[in-house]
N, C-alpha and C positions, 0 to 999 in steps of 0.2 A: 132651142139649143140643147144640146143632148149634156149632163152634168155627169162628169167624169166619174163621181164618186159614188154616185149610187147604178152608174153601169156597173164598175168595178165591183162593187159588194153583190149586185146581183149574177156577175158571172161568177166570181168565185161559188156562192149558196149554190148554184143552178151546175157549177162544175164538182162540189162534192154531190150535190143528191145525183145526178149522174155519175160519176163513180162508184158512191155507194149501190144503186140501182144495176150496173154493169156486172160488180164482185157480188151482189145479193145474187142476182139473177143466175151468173156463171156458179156458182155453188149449188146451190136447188135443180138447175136441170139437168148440172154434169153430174154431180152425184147422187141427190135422191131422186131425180124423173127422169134418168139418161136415156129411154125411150126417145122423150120429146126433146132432147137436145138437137140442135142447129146451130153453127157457128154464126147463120146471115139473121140470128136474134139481138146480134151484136149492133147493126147496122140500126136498129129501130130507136133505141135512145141513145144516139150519134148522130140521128137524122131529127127528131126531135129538141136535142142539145141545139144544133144549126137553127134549127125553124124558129127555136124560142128566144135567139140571141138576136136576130133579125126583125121578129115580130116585136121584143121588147124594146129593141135600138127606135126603132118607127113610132112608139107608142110614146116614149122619151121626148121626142124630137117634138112630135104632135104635144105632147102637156105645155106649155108655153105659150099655142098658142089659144085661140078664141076656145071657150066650151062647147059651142057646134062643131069646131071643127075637129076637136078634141075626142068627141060622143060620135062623129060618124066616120072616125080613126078607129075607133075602139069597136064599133060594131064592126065594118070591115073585118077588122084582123081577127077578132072570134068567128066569123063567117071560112074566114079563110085558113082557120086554123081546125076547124069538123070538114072541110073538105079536104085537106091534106091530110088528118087520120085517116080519113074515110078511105079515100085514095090509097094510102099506103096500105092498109088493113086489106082490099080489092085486091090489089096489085098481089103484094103476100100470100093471099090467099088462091090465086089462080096459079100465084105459078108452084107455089111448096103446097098441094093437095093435105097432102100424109102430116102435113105438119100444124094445122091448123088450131089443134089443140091447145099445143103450147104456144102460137102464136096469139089466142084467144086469153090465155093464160097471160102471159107475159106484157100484153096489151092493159090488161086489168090493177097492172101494180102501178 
């Protein structure tokens, strides 16, 4: 059973470091690296925000019950969360060439 209150504390944590992570970010490449700016850098810790909310809601769910079931919860979802960087990073990567930089960049914070 998922426990209301530490979902809540965790999306709140998880929704300022992603705002702060958003305003850091939009400051640094609009104005000292405006080369590498891209507004679709917006999209990566929005897409990440979703992924973590879901991945954590699941992990929740799973602590309750048995420890096997618990540990081959948790292994999953770090499986399937280096594939969904990985993924996005590919994806980003083919289709904004010229932009790679800062997407390599922006990946790193």
């Amino acid at each position: 059973m998922i426990s209301g209150d530490s979902f809540r504390r965790f999306i709140l944590r998880l929704s300022l470091l992603t705002l702060l992570l958003l305003v850091g970010g939009f400051v640094v490449f609009r104005f000292f690296l405006p080369e590498w700016f891209s507004p679709w850098l917006i999209v990566i810790p929005a897409a990440a925000f979703l992924f973590s909310v879901i991945t954590f809601a699941i992990q929740l769910g799973s602590s309750g019950k048995k420890f096997g079931t618990f540990t081959r919860t948790s292994l999953i979802i770090t499986m399937a969360r280096l594939l969904f960087y990985l993924s996005q990073a590919v994806i980003f990567l083919l289709i904004f060439r010229e932009k790679g930089v800062s997407f390599v960049l922006s990946l790193a914070l």
